[in-house]
N, C-alpha and C positions, 0 to 999 in steps of 0.2 A: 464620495470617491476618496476624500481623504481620510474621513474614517474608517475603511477599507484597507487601505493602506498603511495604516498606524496600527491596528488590530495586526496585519501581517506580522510587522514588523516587531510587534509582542509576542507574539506566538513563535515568532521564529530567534529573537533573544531571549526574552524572558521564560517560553515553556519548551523551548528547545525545537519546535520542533520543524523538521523540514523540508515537510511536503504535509498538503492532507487535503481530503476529496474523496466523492462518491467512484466506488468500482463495482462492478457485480462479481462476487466468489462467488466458487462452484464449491457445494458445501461435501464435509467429508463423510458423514453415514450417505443423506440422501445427496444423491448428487445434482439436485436441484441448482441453476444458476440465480442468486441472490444478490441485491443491492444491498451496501456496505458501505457505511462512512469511515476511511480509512485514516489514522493519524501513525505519520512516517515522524519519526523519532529517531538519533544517532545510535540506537541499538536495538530499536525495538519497530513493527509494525501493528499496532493496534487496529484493529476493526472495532465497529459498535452498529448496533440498527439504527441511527439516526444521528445526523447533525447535531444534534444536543448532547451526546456522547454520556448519554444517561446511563443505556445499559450497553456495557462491556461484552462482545461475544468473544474476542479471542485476540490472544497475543502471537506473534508471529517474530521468535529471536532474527534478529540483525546481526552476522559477526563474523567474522574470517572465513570460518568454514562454510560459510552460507554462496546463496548464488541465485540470479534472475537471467531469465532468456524467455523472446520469444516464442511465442508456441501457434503453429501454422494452421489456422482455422478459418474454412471459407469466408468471407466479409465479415470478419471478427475481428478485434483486434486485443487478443489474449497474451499475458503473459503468467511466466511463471516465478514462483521462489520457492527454492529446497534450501528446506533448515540444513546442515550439515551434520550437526552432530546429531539431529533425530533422524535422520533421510525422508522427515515428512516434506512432501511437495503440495503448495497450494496455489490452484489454476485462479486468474483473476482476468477480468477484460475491462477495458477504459473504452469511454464512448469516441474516440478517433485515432487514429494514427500518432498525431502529435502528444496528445497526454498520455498514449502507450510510452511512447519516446521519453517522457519528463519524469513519469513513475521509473522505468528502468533505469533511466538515468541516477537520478537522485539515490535510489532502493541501492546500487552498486557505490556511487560515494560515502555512502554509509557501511558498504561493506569494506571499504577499502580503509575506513577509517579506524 
């Protein structure tokens, strides 16, 4: 447990970052829904296929012109983020309500910052 919490707390001073956790994306050719290990970073949203953040699928810019909102899907709990200066939009869902709530949350103090 306290190694858990000392790991946090390195990742969250030392490699910046602040938020990260499994989501499922809905990918952009096929529109398959996929699991993503996501690293939230003060300008940046990284995905990777795995916890071990070995291989990189894609960057996702964090930045003024950017935005996240809910998006209304029967016993889902999906959100969204549009880059702003690309207008690409990317659909994501968290496994409950409350981590919907902590991704959106955090994803906008990073936009604010």
């Amino acid at each position: 447990m306290v190694d858990e919490a000392l790991e946090e707390i390195v990742d969250h001073i030392v490699n910046g970052i602040v938020k990260q956790g499994y989501l499922v994306k809905k990918g952009k050719k096929m529109k398959s829904m996929k699991e993503r290990w996501f690293v939230l970073k003060p300008t940046n949203l990284t995905y990777f296929t795995n916890q071990t953040c070995s291989e990189q699928k894609g960057v996702i810019t964090i930045n003024k012109s950017s935005s996240v909102e809910s998006v209304v899907a029967k016993g889902k709990y999906r959100f969204q983020v549009k880059c702003g200066e690309s207008g690409t939009h990317y659909e994501m869902e968290a496994k409950d309500q409350k981590s919907r709530q902590e991704w959106i949350a955090c994803i906008q103090a990073s936009i604010g910052n």
